[in-house]
N, C-alpha and C positions, 0 to 999 in steps of 0.2 A: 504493500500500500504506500502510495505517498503523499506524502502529509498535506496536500489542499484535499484530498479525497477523507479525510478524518474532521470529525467537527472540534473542533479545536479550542470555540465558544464554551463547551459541558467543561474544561480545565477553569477557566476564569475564577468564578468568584471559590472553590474549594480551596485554590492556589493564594490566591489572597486572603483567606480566611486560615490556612496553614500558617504562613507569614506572619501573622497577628503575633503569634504564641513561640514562634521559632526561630525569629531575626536574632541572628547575634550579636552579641555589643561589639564594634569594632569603631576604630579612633577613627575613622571618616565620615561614619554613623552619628556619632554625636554633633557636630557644628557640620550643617552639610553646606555648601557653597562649590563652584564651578571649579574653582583651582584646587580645593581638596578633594573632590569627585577627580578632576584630571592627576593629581600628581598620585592617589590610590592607584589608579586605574594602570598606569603605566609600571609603577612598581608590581603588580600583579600579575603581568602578561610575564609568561614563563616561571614565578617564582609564588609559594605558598603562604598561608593569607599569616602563617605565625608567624613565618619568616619577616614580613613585609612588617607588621607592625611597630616595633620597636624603630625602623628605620623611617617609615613615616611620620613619626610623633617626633624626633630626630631633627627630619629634613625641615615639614612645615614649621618647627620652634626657630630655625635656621633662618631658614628663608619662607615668611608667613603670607607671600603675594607673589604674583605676578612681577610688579616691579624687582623684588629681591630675586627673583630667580634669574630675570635679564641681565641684570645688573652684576652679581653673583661671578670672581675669578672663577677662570676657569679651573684650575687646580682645587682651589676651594670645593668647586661642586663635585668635581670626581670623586674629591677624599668622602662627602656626603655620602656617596652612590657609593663606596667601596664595601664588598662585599655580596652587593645586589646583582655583579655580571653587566654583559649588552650594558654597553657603558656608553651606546650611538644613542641608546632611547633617550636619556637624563641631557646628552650635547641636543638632539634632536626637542629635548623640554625646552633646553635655553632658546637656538633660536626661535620658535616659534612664539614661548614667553616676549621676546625682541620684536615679532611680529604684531602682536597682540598690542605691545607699547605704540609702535609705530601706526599699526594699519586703525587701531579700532578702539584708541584713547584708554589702552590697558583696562578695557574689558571683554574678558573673555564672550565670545559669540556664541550667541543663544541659537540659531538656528544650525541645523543639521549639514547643508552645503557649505557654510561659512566654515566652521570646525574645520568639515574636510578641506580647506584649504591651508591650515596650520601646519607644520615640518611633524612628522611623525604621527599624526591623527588619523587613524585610519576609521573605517566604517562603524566596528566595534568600539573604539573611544570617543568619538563623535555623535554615537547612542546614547552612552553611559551618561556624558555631560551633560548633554541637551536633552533625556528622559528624567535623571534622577538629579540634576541642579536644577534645572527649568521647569522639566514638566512636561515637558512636549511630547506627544504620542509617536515616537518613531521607537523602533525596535534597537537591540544593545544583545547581539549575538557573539556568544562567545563560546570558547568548545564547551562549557559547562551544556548553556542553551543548544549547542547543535547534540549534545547526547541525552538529554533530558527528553526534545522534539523528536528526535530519531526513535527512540524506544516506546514514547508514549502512541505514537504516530505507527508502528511497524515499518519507518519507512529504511530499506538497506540501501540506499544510494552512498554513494562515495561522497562524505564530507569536505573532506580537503580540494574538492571539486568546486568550486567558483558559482557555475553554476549552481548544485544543491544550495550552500548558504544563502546564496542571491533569493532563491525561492523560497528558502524558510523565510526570512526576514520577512519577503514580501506580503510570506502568510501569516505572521505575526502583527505586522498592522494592522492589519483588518481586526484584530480580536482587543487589542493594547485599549485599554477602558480612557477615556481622554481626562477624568478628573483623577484617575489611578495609576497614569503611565510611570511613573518612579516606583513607586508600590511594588508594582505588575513586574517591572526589569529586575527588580532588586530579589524577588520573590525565585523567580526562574532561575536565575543565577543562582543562591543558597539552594534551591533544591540541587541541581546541580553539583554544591560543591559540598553539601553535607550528606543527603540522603541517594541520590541520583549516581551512585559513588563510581568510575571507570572500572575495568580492569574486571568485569563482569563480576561484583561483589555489590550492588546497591540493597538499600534497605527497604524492601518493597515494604513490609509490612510499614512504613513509619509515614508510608509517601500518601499524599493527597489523593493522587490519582490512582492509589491500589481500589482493581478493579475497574479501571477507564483502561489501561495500559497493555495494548495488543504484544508487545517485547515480553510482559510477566505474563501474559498469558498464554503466548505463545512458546515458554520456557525461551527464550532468545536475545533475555539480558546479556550472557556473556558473547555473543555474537554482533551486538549493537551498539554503539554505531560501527559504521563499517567507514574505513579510513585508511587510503593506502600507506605501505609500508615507507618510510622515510630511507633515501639511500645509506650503504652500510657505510657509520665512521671513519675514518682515516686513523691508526694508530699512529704515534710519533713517541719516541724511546728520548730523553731532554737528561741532558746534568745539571742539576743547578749546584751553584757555588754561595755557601754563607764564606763568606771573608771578610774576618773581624780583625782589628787594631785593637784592643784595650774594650772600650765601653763605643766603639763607634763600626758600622757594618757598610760593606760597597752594597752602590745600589747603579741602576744606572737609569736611563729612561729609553723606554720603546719608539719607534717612530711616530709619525705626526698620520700615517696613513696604515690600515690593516689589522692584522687582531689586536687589541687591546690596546689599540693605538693611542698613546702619551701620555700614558701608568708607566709607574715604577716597578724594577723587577731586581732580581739580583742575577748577575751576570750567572745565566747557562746556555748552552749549549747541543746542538743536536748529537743523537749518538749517546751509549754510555760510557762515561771515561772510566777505565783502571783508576788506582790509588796511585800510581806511578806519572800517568797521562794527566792526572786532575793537579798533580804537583806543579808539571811540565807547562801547565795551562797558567796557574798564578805565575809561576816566573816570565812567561810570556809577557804579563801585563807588568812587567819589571818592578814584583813584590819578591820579599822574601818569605817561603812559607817555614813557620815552624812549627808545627803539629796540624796533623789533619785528620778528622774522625769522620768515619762514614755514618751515615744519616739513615731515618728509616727511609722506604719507598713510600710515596704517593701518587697520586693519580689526579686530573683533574679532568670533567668531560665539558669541552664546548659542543655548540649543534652538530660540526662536520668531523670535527676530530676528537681525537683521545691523547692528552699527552700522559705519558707512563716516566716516571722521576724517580730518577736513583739523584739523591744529594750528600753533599760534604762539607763538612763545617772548616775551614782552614783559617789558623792563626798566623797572622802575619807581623814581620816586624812593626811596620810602621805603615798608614795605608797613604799617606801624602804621598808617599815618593814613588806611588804606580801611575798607571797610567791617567791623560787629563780628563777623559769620557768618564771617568768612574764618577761618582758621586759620596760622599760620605757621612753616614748621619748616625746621632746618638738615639734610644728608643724612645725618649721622648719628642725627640724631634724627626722620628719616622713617624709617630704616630698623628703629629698636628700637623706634617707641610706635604705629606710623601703619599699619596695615593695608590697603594699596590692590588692587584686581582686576585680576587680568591682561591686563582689558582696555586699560589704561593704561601698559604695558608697554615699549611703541614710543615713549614720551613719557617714562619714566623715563630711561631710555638719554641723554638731554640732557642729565641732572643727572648722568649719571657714577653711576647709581643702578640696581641690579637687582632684580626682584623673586622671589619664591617660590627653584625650582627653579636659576637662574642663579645667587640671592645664595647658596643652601647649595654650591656646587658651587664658588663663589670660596671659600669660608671656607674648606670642605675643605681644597680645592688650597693655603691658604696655612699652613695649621698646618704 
């Protein structure tokens, strides 16, 4: 079946009358406005709503507008965003933050075409802001909504198809109540992400539409949605190098263009190096080393690839006198100026040093 062929109407007011009793407190929930509906939204695209919170409450105390975030070094906002990954999404906030100052007297646009003309707003965040800041009855489809629709629907088309989502959406306005559209968006989405659950494990008995739902009745939750498979990884094998002076660690900076483009890292390398080869490698950058301990393994996954990390901690005489690309910083001042990727995480930990989500979550706990 596919989903204009199901009445879609008989979900309506169960779904919103679930919502009543089931919304969960979250810090965007409380004060709702367009720039905390947009800065949620973007931190949530790829990453989990516990994960997000801490770093929200974070950012907006940081930066509490529009103006702040245009405005906002760029180093600055990275270190913000550090820990969260896709670090294009947060430069892609600023300029559009810049847009918004310039095009539309730093107020975020209310309607659905304007949005999408913002740096990084796509169909899905152009809903979210314009249903759930505004009001407005336009639809706010996300993979929660495209598996929630799929299953209640029996519909197996291929999600990740342009088409499909085009259609669902299309058939989600028609039903979106026009004094409930925030309500309505907000509602789909938690079923989605509480009860509606992937990985064919949802909580039929808990869900609104147990007994509307052709997927539960048809036993073909775990079949549903149907979404083709993403190409397989690229492995890549990396050494990195902790290389310390006393109380101060090299770091260096990435390029200005490609993955993790103009974060901090500490100097590795493809390939894994010997203990011999890793020596060969500091004296390269005309340090002396004098002790070197191997480190655990880590792993970190981006969308396309997989780096797999053998590292070593190497103590050096002095680090001034290496090479000029290095960088040198003590832990407190990696942890205020130096913005590094999560993928370096498992390596911070040596230096008695946390990143993103860990470090806000120590501060917290010591206020």
């Amino acid at each position: 079946m596919r989903v204009e062929e199901y009445e879609l109407e008989l979900l309506v007011r169960p779904l919103l009358a679930w919502f009543l009793d089931h919304a969960r407190a979250l810090p965007w929930r409380e004060e709702v406005s367009p720039y905390r509906v947009w800065v949620s939204e973007i931190m949530l695209q790829q990453t989990r709503v516990e994960a997000v919170k801490p770093y929200f409450e974070h950012f907006v105390e940081v930066l509490p507008d529009v103006k702040a975030l245009a405005e906002c070094q760029e180093e600055r906002l990275l270190k913000l965003w550090e820990g969260l990954g896709y670090y294009n999404r947060v430069r892609n906030m600023q300029t559009a933050a810049k847009q918004v100052m310039e095009e539309y007297g730093g107020k975020i646009p209310e309607d659905f075409t304007e949005l999408l003309k913002l740096k990084g707003i796509g169909r899905y965040t152009a809903g979210a802001i314009s249903s759930i800041a505004y009001g407005k009855p336009v639809p706010a489809v996300d993979g929660n909504v495209l598996r929630v629709i799929s299953r209640v629907a029996g519909d197996d088309r291929d999600i990740a198809k342009q088409s499909v989502r085009t259609n669902i959406e299309e058939q989600l306005e028609k039903i979106i109540p026009p004094k409930y559209a925030s309500v309505f968006n907000q509602a789909l989405m938690e079923l989605g992400a509480t009860v509606c659950l992937p990985n064919g494990e949802p909580k039929c008995i808990e869900c609104p539409w147990h007994g509307f739902c052709i997927a539960e009745a048809e036993k073909r939750t775990g079949k549903l949605p149907v979404k083709s498979k993403l190409a397989k990884r690229k492995i890549e094998e990396r050494t990195v190098f902790l290389i310390r002076d006393g109380e101060k660690v090299a770091l260096r900076k990435r390029p200005s263009k490609g993955l993790l483009a103009g974060l901090y890292e500490f100097p590795n390398e493809k390939g894994y190096f010997g203990t011999n080869e890793a020596v060969s490698y500091v004296k390269k950058m005309q340090l002396t080393p004098l002790r070197i301990e191997p480190l655990s393994d880590a792993k970190h996954i981006f969308s396309h690839v997989e780096w797999r990390m053998k590292g070593y901690l190497i103590r050096v005489e002095a680090l001034e006198k290496g090479e000029t690309n290095l960088l040198f910083a003590s832990a407190a001042d990696f942890l205020e100026n130096y913005p590094m990727p999560s993928a370096f995480a498992a390596y911070t930990e040596y230096l008695n040093i946390s990143l993103g989500k860990c470090r806000l979550e120590k501060e917290n706990q010591s206020e």
